[in-house]
N, C-alpha and C positions, 0 to 999 in steps of 0.2 A: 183564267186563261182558257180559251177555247181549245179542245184536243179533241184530235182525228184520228182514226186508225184505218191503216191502210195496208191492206192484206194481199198481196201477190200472192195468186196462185201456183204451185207447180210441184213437182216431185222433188224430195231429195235425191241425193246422190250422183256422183261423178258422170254416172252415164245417160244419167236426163239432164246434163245443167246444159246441152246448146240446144236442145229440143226444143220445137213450137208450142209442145203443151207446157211449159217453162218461163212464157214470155212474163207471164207475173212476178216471178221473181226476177229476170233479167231487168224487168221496169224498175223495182226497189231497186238492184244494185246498178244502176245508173243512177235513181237521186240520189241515195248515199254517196255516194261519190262523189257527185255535182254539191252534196252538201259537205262531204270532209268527215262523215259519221262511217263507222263500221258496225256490223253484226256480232252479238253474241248470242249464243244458246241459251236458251230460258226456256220453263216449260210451255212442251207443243211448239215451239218454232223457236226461227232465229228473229235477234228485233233488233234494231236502232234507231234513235229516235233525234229530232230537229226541230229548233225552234225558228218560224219565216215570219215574219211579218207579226207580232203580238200571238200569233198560234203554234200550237205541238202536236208534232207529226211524228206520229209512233208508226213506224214500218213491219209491219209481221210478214215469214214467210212461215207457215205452218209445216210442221215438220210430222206431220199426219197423212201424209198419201192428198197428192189430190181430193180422191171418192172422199174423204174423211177431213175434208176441211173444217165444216163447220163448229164441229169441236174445239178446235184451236181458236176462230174466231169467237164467237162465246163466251169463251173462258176470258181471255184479252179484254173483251167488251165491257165483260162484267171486273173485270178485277181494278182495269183505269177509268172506268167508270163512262165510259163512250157513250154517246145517245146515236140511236138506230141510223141518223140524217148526217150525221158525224164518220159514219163507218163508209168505205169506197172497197172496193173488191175487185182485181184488177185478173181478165181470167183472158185465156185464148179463143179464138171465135171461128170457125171453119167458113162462116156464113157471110163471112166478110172479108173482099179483096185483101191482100197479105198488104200490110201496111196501115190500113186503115185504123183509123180508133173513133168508137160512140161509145158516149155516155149517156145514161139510161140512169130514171132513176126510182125502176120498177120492174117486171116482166118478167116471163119465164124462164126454165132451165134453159129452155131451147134444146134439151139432149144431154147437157153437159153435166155430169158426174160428179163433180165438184160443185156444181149450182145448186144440186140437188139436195145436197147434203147440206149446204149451209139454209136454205130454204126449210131444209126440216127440221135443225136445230132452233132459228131464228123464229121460227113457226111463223113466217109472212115472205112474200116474194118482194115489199117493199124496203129494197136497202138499195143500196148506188150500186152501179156497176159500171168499170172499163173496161170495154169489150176492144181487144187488140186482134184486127183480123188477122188469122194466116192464112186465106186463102183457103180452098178445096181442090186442087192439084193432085186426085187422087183418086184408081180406078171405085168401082162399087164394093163394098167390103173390106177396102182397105184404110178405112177411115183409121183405126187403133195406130197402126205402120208411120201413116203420114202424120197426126199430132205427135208421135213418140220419134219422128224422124228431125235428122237435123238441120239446120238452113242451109239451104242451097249457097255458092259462094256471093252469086247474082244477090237472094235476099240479105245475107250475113253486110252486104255494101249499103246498102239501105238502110238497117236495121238501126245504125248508129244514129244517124237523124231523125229516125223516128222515137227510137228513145229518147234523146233533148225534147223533140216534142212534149212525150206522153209526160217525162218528167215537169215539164211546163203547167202539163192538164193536171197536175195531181198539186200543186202548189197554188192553181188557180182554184181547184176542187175546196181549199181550205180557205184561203181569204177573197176570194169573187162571189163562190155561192154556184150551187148548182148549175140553177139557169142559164149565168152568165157563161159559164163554162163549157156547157153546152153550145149556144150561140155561138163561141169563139173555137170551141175544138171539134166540134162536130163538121162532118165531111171533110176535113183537113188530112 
């Protein structure tokens, strides 16, 4: 049986979970949901995991800080036995209109703290990425503010259809295949 792992990015705790740097975990806890699975603690994150379609789809949210992802995924990688084209990594994107979602499946940190760190664990920038825009709605220097601020009520109305979406993108991630998934969820 083909297995995936699918790593939402974001911070623990109460006062980052409606945060835009957060959006990787709010994606998991909408497919669990959508699938009927819950989280539990395991080491380095929370995980639960679902079977779609002939494939398993293991959910990690690392419980390492953002900066210090990549350790959690690693470790995940290596214990369920994940191959590098199997792994999806689901982070926030300033660079991209608040809503949007690209799939990439290569590229730079772009900036991002959390890219950085698993890039240097993984030692290669080739792994997948879902890049979930928030938007840049923020003066100069206040970039830290606005990823660590929380949705506007305007986004928080949106947000719910765009999760079904992304949840869609990460299920087609496992049995379509990259490309296709691409094709179909890109610019959407």
């Amino acid at each position: 049986m083909k297995k995936f792992l699918i790593a939402g990015l974001g911070n623990i705790g109460a006062k980052y979970e409606e945060t835009r740097h957060n959006i990787g975990f709010k994606v998991l806890d909408a497919l669990a949901e959508e699938e009927g699975v819950s989280f539990e603690t395991r080491k380095l994150g929370d995980m639960a995991s679902f079977r779609y379609k002939g494939r398993t789809f293991i959910l990690l949210k690392p419980s390492t800080y953002m900066n210090l992802s990549g350790k959690a995924i690693l470790y995940w990688m290596q214990m369920e036995k994940i191959a590098p084209e199997n792994l999806l990594v689901i982070t926030d994107d300033i660079n991209l209109p608040f809503g949007a979602i690209r799939l990439k499946g290569k590229g730079s940190d772009g900036g991002h703290n959390g890219l950085k760190d698993i890039q240097a664990k993984l030692n290669t920038t080739k792994y997948n990425r879902f890049r979930f825009g928030v938007g840049s709605d923020f003066f100069k220097g206040r970039q830290v503010d606005y990823v660590l601020g929380e949705w506007t009520p305007e986004e928080a109305d949106v947000l719910k259809e765009r999760l079904k979406r992304s949840a869609a993108l990460v299920r087609s991630f496992g049995t379509a295949g990259m490309a296709n998934t691409m094709n179909t969820f890109n610019n959407t």
